[in-house]
C-alpha positions in Angstrom: 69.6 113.7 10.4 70.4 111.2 7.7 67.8 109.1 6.0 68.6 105.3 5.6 66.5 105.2 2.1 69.0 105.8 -0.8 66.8 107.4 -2.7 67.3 110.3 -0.5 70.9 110.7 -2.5 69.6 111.2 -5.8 69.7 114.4 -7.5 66.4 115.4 -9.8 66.4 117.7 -11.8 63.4 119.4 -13.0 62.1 119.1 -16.2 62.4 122.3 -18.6 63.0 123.1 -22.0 65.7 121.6 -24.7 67.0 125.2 -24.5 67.6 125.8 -20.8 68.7 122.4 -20.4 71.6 123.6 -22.6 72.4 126.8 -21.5 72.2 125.5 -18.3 74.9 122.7 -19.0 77.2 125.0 -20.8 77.1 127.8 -17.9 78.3 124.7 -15.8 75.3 124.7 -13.3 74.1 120.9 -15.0 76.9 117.8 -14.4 77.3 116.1 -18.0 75.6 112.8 -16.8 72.4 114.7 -16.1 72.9 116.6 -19.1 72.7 113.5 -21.0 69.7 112.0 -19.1 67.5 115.1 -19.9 68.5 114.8 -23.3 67.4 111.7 -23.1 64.2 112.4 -21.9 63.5 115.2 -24.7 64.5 112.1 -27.4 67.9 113.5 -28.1 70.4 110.4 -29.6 73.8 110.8 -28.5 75.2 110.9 -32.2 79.0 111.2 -32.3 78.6 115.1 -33.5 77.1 115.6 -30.2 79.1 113.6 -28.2 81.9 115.2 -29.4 80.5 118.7 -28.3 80.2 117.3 -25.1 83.7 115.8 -24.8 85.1 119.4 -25.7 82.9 121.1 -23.2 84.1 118.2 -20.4 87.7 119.2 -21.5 88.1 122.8 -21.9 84.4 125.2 -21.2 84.8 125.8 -25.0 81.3 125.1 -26.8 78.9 127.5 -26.7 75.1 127.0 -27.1 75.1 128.1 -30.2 77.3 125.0 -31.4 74.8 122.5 -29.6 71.8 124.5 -31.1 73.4 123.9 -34.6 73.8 119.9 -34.2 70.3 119.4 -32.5 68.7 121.5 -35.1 70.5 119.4 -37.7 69.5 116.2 -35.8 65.8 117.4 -36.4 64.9 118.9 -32.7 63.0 122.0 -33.7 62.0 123.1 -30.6 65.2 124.4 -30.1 
């Protein structure tokens, strides 16, 4: 049985840690738009270092935690 109320649709994601939030986006179990809103949430700016992490993830499965690690810690998220 379907529900009429959209809100039904919407994914939500639990909130966890900066760190699981990443290793679960690069094992490919988080989409990049809610990889994004939970960075979001933990205050994470989408500087163009980190976009462009993202973009090469998107494209080719290719960045590794470690690489996101190094930019956030850089960015001044400790609780990495």
């Amino acid at each position: 049985m379907k529900s009429s109320d959209s809100s039904a649709c919407e994914t939500v994601y639990p909130a966890t840690s900066l760190p699981s939030v990443v290793r679960e986006y690069v094992s490919g179990s988080l989409p990049t738009h809610a990889f994004v809103d939970r960075l979001s949430k933990h205050g994470v700016t989408i500087v163009p270092e980190l976009e462009q992490l993202i973009r090469r993830h998107e494209a080719d499965n290719s960045v590794k935690f470690a690489d996101f690690a190094r930019v956030l810690l850089w960015m001044g998220v400790y609780n990495m």
